[in-house]
Backbone as JSON, one array per atom type, in Angstrom:
{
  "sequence": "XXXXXXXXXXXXXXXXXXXXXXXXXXXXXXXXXXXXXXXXXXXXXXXXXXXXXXXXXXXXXXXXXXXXXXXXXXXXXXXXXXXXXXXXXXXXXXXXXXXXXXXXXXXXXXXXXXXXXXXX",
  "N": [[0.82, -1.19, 0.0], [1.77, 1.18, 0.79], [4.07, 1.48, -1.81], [2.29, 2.39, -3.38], [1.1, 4.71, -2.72], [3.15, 6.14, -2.84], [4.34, 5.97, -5.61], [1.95, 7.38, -6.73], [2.29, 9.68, -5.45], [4.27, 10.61, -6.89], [3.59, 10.21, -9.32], [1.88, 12.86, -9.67], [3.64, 14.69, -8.36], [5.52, 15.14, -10.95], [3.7, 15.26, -12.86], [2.74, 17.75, -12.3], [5.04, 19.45, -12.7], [5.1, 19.26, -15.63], [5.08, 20.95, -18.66], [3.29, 21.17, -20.49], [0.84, 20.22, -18.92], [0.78, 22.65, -17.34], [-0.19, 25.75, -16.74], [1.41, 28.02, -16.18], [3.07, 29.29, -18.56], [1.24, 31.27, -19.24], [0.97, 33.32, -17.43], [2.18, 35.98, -17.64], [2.89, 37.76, -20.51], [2.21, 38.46, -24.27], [-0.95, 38.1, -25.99], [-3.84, 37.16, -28.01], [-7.28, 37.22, -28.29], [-9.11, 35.7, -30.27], [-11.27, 37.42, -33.41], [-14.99, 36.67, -33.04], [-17.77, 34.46, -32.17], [-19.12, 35.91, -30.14], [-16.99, 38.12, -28.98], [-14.6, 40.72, -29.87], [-12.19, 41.49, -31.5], [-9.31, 40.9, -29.03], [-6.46, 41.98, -27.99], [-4.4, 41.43, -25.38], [-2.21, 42.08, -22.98], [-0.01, 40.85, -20.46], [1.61, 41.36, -17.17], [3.63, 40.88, -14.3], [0.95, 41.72, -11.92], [-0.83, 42.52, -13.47], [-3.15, 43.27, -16.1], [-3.61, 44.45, -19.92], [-5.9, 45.35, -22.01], [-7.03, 45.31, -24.85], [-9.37, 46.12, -27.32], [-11.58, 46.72, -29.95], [-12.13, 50.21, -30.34], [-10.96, 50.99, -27.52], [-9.12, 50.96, -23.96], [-8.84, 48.62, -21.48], [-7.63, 48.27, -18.03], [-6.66, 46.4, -15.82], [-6.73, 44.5, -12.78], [-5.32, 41.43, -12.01], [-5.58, 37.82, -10.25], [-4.22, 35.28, -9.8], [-5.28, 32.03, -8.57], [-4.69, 29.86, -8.78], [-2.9, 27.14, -10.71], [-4.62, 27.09, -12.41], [-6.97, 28.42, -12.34], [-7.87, 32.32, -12.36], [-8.74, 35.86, -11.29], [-9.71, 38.45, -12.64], [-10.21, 42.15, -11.83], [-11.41, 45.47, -12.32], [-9.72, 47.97, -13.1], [-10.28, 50.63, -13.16], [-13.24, 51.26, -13.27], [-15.75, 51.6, -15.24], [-18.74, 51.41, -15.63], [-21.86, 49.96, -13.54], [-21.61, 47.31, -13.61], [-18.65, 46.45, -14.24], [-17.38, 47.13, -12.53], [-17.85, 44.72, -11.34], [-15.97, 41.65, -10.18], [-14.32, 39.38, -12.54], [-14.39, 36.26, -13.07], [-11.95, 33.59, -14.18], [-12.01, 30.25, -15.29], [-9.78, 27.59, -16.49], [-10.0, 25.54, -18.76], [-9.12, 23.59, -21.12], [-5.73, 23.32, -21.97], [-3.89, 23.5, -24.03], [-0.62, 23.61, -27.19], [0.12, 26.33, -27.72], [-2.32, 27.9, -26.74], [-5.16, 28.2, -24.75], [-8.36, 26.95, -23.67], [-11.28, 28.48, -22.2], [-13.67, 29.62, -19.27], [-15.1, 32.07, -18.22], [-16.99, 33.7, -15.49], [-19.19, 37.14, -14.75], [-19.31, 38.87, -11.81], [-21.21, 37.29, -9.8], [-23.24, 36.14, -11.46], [-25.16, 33.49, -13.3], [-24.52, 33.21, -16.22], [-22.28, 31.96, -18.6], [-19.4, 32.69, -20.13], [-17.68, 31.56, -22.44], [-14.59, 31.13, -24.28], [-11.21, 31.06, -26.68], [-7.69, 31.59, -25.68], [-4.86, 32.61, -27.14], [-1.23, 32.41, -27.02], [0.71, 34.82, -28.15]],
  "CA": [[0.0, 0.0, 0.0], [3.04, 2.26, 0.63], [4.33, 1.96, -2.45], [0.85, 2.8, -4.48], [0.81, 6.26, -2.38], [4.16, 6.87, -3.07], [3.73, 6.05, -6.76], [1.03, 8.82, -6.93], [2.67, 11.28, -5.0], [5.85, 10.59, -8.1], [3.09, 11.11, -10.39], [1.4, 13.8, -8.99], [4.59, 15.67, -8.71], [5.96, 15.04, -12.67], [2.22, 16.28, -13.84], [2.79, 19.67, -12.07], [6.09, 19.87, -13.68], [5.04, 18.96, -17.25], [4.44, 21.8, -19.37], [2.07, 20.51, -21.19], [-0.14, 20.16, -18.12], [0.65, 23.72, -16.62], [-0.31, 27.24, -17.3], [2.24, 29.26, -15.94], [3.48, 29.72, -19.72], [0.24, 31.99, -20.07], [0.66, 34.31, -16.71], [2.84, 37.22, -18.42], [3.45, 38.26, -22.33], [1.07, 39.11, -25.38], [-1.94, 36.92, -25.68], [-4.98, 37.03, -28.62], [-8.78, 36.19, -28.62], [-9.47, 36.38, -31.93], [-12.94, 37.66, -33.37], [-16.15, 35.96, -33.27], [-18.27, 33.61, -30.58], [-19.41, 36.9, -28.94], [-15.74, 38.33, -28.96], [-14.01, 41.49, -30.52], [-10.61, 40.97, -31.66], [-8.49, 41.76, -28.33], [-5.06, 41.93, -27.35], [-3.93, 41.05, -24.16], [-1.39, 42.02, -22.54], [0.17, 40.6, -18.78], [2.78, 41.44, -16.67], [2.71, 40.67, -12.81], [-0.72, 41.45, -11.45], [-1.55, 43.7, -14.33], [-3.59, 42.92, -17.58], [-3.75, 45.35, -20.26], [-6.7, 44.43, -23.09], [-7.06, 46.86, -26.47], [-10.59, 46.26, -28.38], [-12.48, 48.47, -30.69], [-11.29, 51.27, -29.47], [-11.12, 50.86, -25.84], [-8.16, 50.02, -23.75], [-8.81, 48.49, -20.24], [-6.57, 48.29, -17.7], [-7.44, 44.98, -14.85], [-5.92, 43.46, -11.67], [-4.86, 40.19, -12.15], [-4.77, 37.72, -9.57], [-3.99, 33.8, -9.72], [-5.49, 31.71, -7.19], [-4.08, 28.51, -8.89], [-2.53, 27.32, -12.46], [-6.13, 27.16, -13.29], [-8.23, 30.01, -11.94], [-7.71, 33.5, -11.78], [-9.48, 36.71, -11.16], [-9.7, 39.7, -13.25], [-10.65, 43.4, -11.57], [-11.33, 46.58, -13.66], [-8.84, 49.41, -12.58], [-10.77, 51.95, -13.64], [-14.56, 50.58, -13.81], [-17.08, 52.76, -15.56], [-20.3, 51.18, -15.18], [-21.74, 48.81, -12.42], [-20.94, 45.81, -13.77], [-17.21, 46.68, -14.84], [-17.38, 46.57, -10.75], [-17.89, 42.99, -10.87], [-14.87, 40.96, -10.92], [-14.62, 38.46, -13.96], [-14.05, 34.31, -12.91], [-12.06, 32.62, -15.15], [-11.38, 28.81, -15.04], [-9.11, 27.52, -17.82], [-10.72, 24.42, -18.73], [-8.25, 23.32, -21.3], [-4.42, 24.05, -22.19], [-2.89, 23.2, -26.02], [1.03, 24.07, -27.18], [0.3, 28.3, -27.56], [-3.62, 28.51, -26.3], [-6.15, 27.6, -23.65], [-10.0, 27.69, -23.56], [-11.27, 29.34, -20.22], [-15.4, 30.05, -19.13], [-15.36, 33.61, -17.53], [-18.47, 34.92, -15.32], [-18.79, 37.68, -14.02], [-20.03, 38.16, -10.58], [-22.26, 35.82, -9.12], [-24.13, 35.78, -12.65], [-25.28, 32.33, -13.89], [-23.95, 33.49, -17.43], [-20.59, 31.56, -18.57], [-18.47, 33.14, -21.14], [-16.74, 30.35, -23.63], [-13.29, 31.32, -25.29], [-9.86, 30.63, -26.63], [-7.06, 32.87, -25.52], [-3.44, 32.32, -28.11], [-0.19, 33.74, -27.01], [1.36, 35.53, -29.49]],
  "C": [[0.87, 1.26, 0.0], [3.64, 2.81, -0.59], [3.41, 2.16, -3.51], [1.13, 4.42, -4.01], [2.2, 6.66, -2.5], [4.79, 7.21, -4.74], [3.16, 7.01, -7.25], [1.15, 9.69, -6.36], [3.53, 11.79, -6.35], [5.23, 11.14, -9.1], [2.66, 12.16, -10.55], [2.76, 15.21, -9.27], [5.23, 16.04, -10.07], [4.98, 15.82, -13.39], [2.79, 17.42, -14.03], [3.94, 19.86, -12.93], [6.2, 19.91, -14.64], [4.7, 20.46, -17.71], [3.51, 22.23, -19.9], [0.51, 20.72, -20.37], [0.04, 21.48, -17.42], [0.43, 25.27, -17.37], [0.41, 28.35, -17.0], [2.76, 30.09, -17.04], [2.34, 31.38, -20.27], [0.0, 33.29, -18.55], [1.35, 35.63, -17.27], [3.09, 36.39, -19.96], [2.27, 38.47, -22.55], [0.42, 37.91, -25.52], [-3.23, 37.95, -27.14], [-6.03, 36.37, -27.99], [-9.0, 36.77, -29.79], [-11.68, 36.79, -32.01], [-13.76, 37.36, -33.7], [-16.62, 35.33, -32.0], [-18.41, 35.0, -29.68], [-18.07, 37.95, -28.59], [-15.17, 39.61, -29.98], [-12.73, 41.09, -30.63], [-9.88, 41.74, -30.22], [-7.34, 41.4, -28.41], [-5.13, 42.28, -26.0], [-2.51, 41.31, -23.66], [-0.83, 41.77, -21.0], [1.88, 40.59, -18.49], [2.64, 41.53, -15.29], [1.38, 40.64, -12.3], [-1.32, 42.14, -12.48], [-1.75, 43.26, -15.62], [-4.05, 44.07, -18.43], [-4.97, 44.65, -21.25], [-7.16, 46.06, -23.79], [-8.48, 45.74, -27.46], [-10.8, 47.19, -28.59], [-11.66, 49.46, -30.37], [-10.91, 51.61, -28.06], [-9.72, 50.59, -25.29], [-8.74, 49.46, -22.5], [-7.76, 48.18, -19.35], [-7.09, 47.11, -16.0], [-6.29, 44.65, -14.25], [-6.07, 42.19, -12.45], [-4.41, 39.28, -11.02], [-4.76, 35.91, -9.63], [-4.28, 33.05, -8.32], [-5.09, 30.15, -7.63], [-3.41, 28.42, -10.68], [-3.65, 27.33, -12.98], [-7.49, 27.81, -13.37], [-7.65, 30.89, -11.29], [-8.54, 34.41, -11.77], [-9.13, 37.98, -12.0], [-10.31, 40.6, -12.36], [-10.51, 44.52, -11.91], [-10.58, 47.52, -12.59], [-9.79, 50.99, -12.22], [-12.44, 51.93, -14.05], [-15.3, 52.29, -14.55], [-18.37, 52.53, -16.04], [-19.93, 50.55, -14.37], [-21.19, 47.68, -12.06], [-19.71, 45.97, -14.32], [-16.89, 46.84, -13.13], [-16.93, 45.39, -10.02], [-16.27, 42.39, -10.78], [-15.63, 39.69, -11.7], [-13.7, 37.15, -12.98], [-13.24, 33.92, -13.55], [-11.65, 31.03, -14.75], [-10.93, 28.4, -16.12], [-9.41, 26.19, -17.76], [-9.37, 23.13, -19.95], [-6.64, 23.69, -22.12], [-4.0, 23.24, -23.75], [-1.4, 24.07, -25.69], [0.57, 25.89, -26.61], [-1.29, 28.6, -27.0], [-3.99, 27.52, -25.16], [-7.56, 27.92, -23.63], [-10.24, 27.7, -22.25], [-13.02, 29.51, -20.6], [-14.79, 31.11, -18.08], [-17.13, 33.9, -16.72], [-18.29, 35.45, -14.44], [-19.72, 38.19, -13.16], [-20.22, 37.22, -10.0], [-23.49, 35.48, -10.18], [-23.92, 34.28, -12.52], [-25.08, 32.09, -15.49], [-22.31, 32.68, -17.65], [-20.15, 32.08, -19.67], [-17.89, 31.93, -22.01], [-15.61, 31.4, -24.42], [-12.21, 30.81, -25.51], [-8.6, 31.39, -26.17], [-5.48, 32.15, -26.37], [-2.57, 33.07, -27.34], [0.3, 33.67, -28.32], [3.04, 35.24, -29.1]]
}
């Protein structure tokens, strides 16, 4: 029995370290969602806690905060309506070589967001 749980600690630990299986690759640099599925073309940009994002004409400027390799929190800097108040959810559901699809909602809505996010 010892060596089953020590087995799956070995694996356990190798996962986290795989690449493949982690998202740290996607907490800083330049990042796409391209446009369609509800979506304007943005750019993304991250660097420590700070996310920059350029649509339409807009820029926003968002906290950033990681509460694991697989969910973090967005918060608007600079809100200017109610709901730009909210913070945004995301959970990154799954990871590929340069992208990841993620569900976003924000608040305590029962709304989920669907997207892909690319780094560049």
């Amino acid at each position: 029995m010892k060596k089953i749980a020590l087995l799956i600690i070995v694996i356990a630990l190798f996962s986290c370290k795989n690449d493949e299986l982690s998202a740290d690759r996607f907490k800083t640099g330049i990042f796409e969602i391209p446009a369609g599925k509800g979506y304007e073309k943005t750019v993304i940009i991250r660097q420590d806690s700070l996310q920059i994002e350029k649509y339409e004409d807009r820029i926003d400027s968002l906290s950033i905060t990681w509460k694991n390799n697989f969910n973090y929190t967005l918060k608007m800097l600079h809100p200017k309506t109610a709901i730009d108040e909210d913070p945004i959810y995301i959970k990154i559901t799954s990871i590929s070589k340069n992208s990841y699809e993620f569900e976003a909602v924000i608040g305590h809505s029962n709304y989920v967001q669907k997207g892909t996010i690319y780094k560049k």
